[in-house]
Kinemage of the C-alpha trace (Angstrom):
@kinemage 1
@onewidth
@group {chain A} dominant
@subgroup {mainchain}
@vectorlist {calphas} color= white
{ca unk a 1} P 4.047 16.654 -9.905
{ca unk a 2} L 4.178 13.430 -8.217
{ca unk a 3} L 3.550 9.831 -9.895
{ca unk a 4} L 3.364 6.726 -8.083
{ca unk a 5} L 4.129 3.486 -9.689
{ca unk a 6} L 2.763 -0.121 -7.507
{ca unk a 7} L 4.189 -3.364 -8.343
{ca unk a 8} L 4.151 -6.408 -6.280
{ca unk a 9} L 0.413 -8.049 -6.730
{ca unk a 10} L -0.407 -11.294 -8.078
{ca unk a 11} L -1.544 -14.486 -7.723
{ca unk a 12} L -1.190 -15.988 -3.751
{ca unk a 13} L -2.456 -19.251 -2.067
{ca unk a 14} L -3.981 -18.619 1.781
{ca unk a 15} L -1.643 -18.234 4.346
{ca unk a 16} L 0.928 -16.350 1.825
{ca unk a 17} L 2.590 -13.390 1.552
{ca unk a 18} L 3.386 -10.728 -1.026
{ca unk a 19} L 5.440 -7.617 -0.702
{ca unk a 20} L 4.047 -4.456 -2.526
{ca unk a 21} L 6.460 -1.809 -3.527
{ca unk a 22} L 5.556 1.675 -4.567
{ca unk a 23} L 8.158 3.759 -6.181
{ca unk a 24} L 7.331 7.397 -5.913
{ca unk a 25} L 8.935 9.965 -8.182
{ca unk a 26} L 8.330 13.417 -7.258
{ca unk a 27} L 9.438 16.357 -4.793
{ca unk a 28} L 10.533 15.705 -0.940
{ca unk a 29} L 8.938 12.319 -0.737
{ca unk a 30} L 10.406 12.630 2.936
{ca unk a 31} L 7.716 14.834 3.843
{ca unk a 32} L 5.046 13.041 2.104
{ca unk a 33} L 2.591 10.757 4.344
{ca unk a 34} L 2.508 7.266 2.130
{ca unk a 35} L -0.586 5.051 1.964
{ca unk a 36} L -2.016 2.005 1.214
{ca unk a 37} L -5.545 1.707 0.143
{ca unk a 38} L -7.409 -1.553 -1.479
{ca unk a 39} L -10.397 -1.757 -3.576
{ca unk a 40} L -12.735 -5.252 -3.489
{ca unk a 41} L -15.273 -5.602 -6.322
{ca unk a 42} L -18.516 -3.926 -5.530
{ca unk a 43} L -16.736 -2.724 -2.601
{ca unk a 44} L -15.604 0.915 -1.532
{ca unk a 45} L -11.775 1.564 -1.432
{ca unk a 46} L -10.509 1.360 2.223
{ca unk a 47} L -7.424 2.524 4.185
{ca unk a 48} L -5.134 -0.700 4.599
{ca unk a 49} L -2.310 1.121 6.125
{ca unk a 50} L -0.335 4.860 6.681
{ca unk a 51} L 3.227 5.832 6.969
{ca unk a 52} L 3.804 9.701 7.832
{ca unk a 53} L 7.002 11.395 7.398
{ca unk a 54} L 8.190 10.948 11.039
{ca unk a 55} L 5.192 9.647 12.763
{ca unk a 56} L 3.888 6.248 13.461
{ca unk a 57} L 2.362 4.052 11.381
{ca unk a 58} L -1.386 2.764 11.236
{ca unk a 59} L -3.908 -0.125 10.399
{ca unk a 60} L -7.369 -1.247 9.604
{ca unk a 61} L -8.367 -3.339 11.867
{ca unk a 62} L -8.196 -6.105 9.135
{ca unk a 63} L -4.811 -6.053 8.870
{ca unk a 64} L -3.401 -5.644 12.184
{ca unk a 65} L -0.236 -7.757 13.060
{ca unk a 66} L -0.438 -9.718 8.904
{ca unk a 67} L 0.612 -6.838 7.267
{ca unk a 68} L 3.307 -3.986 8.168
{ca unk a 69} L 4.250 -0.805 5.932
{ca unk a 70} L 7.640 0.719 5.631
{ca unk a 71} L 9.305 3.436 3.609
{ca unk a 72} L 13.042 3.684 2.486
{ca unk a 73} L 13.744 7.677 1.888
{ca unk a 74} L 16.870 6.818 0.580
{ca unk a 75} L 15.004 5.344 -2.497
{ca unk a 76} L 11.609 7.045 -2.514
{ca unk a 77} L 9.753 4.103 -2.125
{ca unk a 78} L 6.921 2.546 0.557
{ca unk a 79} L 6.420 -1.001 0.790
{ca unk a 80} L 3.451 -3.159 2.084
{ca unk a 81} L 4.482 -6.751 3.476
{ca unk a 82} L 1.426 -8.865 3.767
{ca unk a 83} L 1.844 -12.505 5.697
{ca unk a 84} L -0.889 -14.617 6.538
{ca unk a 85} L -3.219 -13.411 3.245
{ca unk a 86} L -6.566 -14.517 3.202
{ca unk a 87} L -9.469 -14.790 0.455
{ca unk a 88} L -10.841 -11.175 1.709
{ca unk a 89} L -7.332 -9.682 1.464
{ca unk a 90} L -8.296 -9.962 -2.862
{ca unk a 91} L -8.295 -6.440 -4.021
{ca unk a 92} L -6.951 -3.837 -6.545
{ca unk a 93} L -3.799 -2.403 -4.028
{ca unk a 94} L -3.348 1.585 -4.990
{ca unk a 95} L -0.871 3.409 -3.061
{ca unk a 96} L -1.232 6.827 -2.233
{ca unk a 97} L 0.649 9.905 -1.120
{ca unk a 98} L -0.188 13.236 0.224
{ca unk a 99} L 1.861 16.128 0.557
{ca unk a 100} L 1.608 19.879 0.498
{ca unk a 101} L -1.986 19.707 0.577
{ca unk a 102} L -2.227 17.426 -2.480
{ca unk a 103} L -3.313 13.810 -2.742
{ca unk a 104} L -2.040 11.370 -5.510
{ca unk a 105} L -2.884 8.096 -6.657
{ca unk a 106} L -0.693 5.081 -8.085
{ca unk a 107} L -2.650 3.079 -11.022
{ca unk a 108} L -2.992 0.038 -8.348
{ca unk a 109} L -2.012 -3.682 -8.791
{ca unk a 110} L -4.231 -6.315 -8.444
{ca unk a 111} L -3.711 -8.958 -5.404
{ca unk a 112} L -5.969 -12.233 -5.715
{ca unk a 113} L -5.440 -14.775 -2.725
{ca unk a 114} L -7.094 -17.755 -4.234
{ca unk a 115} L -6.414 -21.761 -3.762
């Protein structure tokens, strides 16, 4: 069984920056492929960004050269750094891992870029 845990979010004038964390306790999070996903109101969740286990990482288009993803193995946990945060960047964060075939969701944490 996996659980994911987000912290991070709050409260962030334009042109800010927030670091998400996601600490994942589980089996072999090395293996796992990490994501982050965001959910607007009235809006669909959306990919933000992906980390596999050994691969390279990806972007929506949105995000592209703002925001960057990394994992630390050594303490089972993927971050999200996001510079340069604008209005539409307000969302419920949720991270997300798969592995072995199995998808899991964090509870999310709520990011509101707001002047």
């Amino acid at each position: 069984q996996v659980q994911l845990v987000e912290s991070g979010g709050g409260l962030v004038q334009p042109g800010g920056s927030l670091r998400l964390s996601c600490a994942y306790s589980g089996t072999r999070f090395s293996i796992a492929t990490m994501g982050w996903y965001r959910q607007a109101p009235g809006k669909q969740r959306e990919l933000v960004a992906r980390i596999p286990s050994g691969g390279s990482t990806s972007y929506a288009d949105s995000v592209k050269g703002r925001f960057t993803i990394a994992r630390d193995n050594a303490k089972n946990t993927v971050y999200l750094q996001m510079n340069s945060l604008k209005p539409e960047d307000t969302a419920v964060y949720y991270c997300n891992s798969l592995i072995l075939a199995r998808v899991y969701w964090g509870q999310g944490t709520q990011v509101t870029v707001s002047s």
